[in-house]
C-alpha positions, -999 to +999 in steps of 0.1 A: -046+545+642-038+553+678+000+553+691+010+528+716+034+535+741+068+528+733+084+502+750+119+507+766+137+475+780+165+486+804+191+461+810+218+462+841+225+441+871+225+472+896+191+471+906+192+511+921+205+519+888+174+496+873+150+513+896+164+547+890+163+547+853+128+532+852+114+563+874+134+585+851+112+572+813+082+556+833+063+590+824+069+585+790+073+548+781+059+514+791+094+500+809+104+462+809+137+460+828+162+424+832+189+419+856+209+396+835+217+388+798+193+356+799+165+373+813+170+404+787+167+378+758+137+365+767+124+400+770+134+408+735+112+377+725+079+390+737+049+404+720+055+431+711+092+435+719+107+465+733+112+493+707+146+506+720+172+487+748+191+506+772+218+482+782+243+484+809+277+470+804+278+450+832+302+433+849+317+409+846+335+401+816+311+430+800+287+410+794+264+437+782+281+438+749+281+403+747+243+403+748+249+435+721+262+413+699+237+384+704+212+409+694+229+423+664+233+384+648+194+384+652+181+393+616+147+390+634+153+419+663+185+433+652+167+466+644+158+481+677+182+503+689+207+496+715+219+524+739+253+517+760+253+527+796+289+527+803+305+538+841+327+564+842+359+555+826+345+524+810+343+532+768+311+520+750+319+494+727+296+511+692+313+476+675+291+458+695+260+470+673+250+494+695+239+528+682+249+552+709+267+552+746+262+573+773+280+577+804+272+578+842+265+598+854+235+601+834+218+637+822+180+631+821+179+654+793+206+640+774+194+605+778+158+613+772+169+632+739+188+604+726+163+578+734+137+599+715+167+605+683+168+567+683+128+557+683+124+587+655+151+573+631+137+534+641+105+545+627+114+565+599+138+533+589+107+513+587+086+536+570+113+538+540+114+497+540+073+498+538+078+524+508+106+506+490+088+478+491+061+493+478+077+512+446+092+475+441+059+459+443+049+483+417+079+483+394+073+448+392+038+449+386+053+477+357+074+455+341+053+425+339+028+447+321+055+464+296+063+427+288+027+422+279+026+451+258+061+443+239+048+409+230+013+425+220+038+452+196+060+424+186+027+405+174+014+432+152+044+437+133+051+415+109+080+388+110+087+379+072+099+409+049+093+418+027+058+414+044+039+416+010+062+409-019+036+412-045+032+448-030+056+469-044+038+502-023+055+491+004+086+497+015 
């Protein structure tokens, strides 16, 4: 099965800041970026959506968290990863539902090792959800077929005892 390229949406309504993070991961990731909280919904819809969110908190009113927590009450997307990009001075709001902050001014290295942190632990969450539901799959299959087998046993052995009562061999 051959990798695709991860997808990275980058949310914030500075577009040099857009433009500056998108030349930073381009190398590495297919980039999708929205200039407002509307526009980054919609990207979150597509097929396939972005595997992790870098999201500026915006101003005004924050309204980056705001769309944090839109995403969070999404059962359906509420698993990619959400990074903060906070201004220096500003605090990243981790109630929001995102899983990590950073601060500008950004370190490539930093942000490039915490985007990778965040796709490795996505993927690894979803590989243990495909294996538990596995083992549950089976256990269930396991206990359907111990029921068979009790009622099988339960068959065999007589009900009525004494089971013979003109058999006094038996006990």
């Amino acid at each position: 099965v051959v990798d695709r390229q991860k997808i990275i949406l980058i949310v914030d309504n500075q577009q040099p800041e857009l433009d500056v993070l998108a030349d930073l991961l381009k190398p590495d990731y297919r980039i999708v970026t929205a200039t407002c909280g509307e526009k980054a919904l919609a990207a979150v819809r597509a097929v396939p959506p972005p595997d992790l969110i870098l999201l500026g908190i915006m101003k005004p009113e924050n309204e980056g968290l705001e769309i944090c927590r839109r995403l969070m009450a999404n059962p359906a997307i509420r698993d990619i990863p959400v990074i903060l990009i906070a201004s220096n001075g500003q605090t990243g709001d981790l109630e929001s539902g995102a899983v990590d902050c950073v601060t500008k001014p950004i370190s490539p290295a930093i942000l490039k090792a915490r985007i990778q942190t965040h796709l490795t632990l996505r993927q690894q969450n979803g590989e243990l959800r495909e294996a538990n539901l596995k083992i549950e799959t089976l256990k269930n299959k396991m206990e359907k077929e111990l029921t068979v087998g009790r009622k099988i046993q339960e068959r065999i052995v007589p009900s009525d005892f004494p089971a013979f009562p003109d058999h006094d061999e038996f006990d």
